[in-house]
C-alpha positions in Angstrom: -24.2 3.1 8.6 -24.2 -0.4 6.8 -21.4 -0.9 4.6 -20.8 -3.7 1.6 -18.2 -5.5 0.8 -18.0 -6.8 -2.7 -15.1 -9.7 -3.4 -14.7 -12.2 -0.8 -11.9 -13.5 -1.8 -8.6 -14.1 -0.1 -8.7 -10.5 1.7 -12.6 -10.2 1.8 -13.4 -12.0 4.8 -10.5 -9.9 6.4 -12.1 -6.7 5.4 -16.0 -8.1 6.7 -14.4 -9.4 9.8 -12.9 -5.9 10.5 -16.0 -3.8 9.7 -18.1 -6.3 11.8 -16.1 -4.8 14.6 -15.6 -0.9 13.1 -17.7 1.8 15.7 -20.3 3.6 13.2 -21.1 0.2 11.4 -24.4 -1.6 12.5 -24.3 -4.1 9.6 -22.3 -5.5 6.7 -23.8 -6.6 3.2 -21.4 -9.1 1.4 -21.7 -9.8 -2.4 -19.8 -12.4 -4.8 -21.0 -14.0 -7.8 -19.2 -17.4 -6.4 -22.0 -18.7 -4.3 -20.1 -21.1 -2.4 -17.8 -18.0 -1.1 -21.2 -16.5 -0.1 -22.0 -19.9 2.0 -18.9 -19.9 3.7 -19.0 -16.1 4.5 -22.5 -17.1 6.0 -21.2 -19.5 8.4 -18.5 -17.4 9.7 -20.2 -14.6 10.0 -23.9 -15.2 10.0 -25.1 -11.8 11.0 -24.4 -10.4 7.4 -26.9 -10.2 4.5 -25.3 -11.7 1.1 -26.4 -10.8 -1.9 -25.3 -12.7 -5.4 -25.0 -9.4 -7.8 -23.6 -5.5 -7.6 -27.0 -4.3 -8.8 -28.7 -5.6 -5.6 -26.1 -4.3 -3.1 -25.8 -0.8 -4.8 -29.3 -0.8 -5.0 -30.1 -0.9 -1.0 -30.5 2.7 0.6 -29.1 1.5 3.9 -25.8 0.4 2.2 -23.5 4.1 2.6 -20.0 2.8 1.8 -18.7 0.0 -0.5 -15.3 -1.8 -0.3 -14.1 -3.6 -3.4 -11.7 -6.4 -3.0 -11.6 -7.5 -6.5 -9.3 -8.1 -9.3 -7.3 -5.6 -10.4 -8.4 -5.2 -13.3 -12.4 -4.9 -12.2 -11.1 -1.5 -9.8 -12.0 1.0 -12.3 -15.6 -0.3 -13.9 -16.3 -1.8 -10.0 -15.2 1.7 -8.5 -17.0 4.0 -11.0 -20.3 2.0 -10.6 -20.1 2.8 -6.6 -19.2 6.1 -7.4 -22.4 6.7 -9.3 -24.5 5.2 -7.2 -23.9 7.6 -4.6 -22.2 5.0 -2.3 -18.5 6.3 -0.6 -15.7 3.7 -2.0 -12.9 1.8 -0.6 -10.9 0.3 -2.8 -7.9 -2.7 -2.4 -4.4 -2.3 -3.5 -3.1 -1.1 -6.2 -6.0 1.5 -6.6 -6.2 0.6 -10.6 -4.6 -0.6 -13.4 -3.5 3.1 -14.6 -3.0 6.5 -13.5 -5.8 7.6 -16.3 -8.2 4.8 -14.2 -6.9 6.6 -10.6 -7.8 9.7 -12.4 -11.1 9.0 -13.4 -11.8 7.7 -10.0 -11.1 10.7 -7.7 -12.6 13.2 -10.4 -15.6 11.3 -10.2 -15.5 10.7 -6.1 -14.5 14.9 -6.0 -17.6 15.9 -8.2 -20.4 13.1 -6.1 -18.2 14.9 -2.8 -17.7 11.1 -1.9 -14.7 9.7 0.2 -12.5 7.7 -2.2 -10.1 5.6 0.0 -7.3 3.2 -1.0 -6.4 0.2 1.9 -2.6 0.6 1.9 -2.3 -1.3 5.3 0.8 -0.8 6.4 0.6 2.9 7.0 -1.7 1.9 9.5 0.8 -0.3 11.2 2.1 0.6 14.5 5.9 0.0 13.6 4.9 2.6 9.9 3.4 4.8 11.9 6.5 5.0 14.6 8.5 5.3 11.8 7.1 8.4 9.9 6.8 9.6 13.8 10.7 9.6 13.8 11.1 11.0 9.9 8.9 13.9 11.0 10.5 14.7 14.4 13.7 15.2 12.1 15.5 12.2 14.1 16.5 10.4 10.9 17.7 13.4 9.6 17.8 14.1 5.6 16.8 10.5 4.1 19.7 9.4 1.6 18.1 5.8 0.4 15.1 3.9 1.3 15.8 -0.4 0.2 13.3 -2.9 0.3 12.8 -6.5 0.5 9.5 -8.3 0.3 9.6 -11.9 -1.2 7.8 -14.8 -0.1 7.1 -18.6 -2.0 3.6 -17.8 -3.6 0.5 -16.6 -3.6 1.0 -16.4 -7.9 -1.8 -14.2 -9.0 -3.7 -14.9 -12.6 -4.3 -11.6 -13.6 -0.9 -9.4 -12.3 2.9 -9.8 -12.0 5.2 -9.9 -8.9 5.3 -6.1 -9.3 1.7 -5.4 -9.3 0.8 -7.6 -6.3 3.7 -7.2 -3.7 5.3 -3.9 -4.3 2.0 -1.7 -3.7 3.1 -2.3 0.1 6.0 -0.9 0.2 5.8 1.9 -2.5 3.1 3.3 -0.4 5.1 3.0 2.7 7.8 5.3 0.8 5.2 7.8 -0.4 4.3 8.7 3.4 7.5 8.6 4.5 9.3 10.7 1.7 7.7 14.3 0.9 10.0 14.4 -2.1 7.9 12.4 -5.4 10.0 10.5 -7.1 10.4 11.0 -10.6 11.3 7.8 -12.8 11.6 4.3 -12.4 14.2 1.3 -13.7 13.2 -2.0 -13.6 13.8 -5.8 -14.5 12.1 -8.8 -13.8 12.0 -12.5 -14.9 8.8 -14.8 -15.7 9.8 -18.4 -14.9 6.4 -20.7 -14.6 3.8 -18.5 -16.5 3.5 -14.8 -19.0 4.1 -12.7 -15.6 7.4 -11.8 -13.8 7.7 -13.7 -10.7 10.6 -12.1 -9.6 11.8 -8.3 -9.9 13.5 -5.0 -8.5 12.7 -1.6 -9.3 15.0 1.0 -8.6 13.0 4.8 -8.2 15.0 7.9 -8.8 13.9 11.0 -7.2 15.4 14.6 -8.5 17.8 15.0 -5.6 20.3 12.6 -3.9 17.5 10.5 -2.2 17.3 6.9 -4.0 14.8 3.8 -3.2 14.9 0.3 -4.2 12.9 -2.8 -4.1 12.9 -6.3 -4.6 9.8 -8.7 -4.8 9.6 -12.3 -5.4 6.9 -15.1 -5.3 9.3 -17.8 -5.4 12.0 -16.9 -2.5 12.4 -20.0 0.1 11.9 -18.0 2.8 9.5 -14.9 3.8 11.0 -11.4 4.2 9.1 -8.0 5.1 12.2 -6.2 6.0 13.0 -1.7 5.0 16.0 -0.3 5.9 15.7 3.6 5.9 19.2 5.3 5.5 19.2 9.2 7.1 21.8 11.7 7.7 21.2 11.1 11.7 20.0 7.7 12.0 19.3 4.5 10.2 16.1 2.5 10.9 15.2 -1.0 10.1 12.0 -2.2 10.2 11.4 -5.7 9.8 7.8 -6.7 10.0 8.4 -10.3 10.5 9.8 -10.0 13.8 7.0 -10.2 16.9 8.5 -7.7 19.0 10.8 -5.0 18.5 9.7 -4.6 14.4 12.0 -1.5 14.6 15.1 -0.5 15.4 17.0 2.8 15.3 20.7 2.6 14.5 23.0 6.0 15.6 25.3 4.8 12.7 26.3 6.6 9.7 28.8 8.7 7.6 30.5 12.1 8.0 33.3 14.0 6.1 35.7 15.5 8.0 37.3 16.8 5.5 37.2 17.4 1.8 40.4 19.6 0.4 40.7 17.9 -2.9 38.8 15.0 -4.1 41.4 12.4 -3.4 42.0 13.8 0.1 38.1 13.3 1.3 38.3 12.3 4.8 35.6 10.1 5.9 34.7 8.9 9.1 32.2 6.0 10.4 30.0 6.5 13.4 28.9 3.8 15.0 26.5 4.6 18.5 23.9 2.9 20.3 20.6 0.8 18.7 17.6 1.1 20.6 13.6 0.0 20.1 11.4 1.9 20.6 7.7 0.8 21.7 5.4 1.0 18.4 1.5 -0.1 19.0 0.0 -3.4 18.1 -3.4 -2.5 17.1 -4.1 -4.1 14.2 -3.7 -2.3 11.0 -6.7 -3.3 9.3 -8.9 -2.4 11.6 -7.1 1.1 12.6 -7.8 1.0 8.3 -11.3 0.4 8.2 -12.1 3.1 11.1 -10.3 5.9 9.1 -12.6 5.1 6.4 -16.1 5.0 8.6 -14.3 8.2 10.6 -13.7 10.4 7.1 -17.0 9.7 6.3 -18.4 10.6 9.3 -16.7 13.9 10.0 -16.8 14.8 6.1 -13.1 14.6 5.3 -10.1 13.2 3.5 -9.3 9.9 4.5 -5.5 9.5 5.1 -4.6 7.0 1.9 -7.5 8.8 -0.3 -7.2 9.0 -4.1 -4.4 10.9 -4.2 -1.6 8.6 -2.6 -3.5 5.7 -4.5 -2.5 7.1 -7.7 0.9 7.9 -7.0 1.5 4.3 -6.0 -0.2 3.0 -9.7 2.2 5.9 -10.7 5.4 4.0 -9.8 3.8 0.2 -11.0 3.0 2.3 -13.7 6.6 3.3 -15.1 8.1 -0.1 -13.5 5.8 -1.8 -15.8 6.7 -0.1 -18.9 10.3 -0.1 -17.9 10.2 -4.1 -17.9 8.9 -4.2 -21.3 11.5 -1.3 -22.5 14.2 -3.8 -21.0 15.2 -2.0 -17.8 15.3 1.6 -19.0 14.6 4.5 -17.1 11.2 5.6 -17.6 9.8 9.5 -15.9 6.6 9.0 -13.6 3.5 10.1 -14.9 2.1 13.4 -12.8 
């Protein structure tokens, strides 16, 4: 199958590069209204056909799949158009701009029995993947918090906060590895250089004991990717800006002893071994873009389909209302 790729942008090339190299893909049709972008793609990859408009790439029978690596705010009318063209769609992080949009999308993708994918990368990380491998052997044991930290100095985006563009990663890291949905969100942020917060942390609540935080930040000094997971058996840290060893397992934790009265709650600290295990170095996007050709293929639902796309926008969703409701805590739309 060909596929097309329309937005070649920052992450564009990224995507082309990887679907160049995808088994099931013989060719890749690029399309931006920004002609020099279409130039450069040229050089770099001058086996690819550009074209300057949508119209022309959804209008080419050979083209079977579409990935859209454009605005936000373009994901819904962008996605839709694919949809009705017949054409299975891969859409960017965050999947839209709303849960209604997300909605729209997957009924439309269910009814045209097209694949609807969304590229949260990082599940297809070796490190993500060793770490859901460890949640679902039972080796962390009942997760009590999941605390993230992504910040980084720049890239400021022109048409979505700090929120929008950074925590999608992570958010979609806790779906996978958390059955339990979450079920509101508190959040503050700041805007210091333009009308969008550059710095923030959201704090989701789930019904049970289980809590998640995260922090984003475009104007940090220094680059963090770093998750600590907190279980009943284990803790894990998994730090994606180390080279090797991006995860470690911790036999530390918490146990009561005792509990006759309140005031009399014995606790004791246990503190065991670390160890690291091996986690594959594949590269996620391309693991990524072979799910997508590979659920096509074999006629089924991709691993991040519609679904965990709109639980993500779910979260961003509630965060964003709870910064403009000054931090309160707003339910999750289901």
């Amino acid at each position: 199958m060909k596929a097309g790729v329309i937005g070649l942008g920052y992450w564009g090339p990224n995507l082309v590069r990887n679907l160049l190299s995808t088994p099931g893909i013989d060719g890749v049709v690029v399309c931006d209204r920004d002609a020099s972008q279409l130039e450069k793609i040229r050089q770099k990859f001058p086996m690819v056909d550009a074209v300057d408009s949508i119209d022309k790439l959804l209008g080419r029978d050979d083209v079977t799949a579409v990935v859209v690596a454009t605005p936000i705010s373009t994901h819904h009318p962008i996605g839709m158009q694919v949809l009705e063209a017949g054409k299975h769609l891969l859409l960017e992080k965050p999947m839209a701009a709303s849960t209604q949009e997300c909605d729209e999308l997957v009924a439309l993708a269910a009814r045209r029995n097209l694949r609807l994918m969304v590229d949260h990368t990082f599940i297809y990380s070796g490190a993500v993947r060793k770490v859901k491998e460890l949640v679902d052997k039972g080796e962390i044991g009942d997760i009590l918090y999941f605390d993230s930290v992504r910040v980084n100095l720049g890239l400021f985006q022109h048409d979505s906060n700090v929120v929008w563009d950074l925590a999608p990663h992570d958010i979609s890291i806790m779906d996978w590895l958390i059955a339990e949905k979450p079920v509101a969100v508190s959040a503050t942020g700041v805007s210091h250089f333009n009308s969008f917060e550059d710095i923030a942390y959201l704090t989701v609540h789930f019904a049970g004991s289980t809590i998640a935080h995260f922090h984003v930040n475009w104007i940090s000094p220094v680059k963090v990717r770093q998750i600590l997971l907190g279980g009943s058996r284990h803790m894990v840290v998994y730090d994606d800006m180390e080279n090797s060893e991006k995860v470690k397992v911790y036999d530390k934790g918490v146990e009561i002893t005792g509990r006759e009265q309140v005031w009399e709650t014995l606790v004791q600290y246990r503190t065991g071994d670390m160890y690291a295990p091996k986690t594959d170095t594949a590269e996620a996007l391309s693991r990524m873009t072979r799910e997508f050709v590979d659920s096509i293929r074999e006629g089924r639902t991709p691993l991040t389909d519609g679904v965990s796309g709109r639980n993500v926008v779910a979260v961003l969703e509630a965060a964003e209302r709870s910064l403009r409701s000054e931090g309160a805590r707003v339910p999750i739309t289901r």
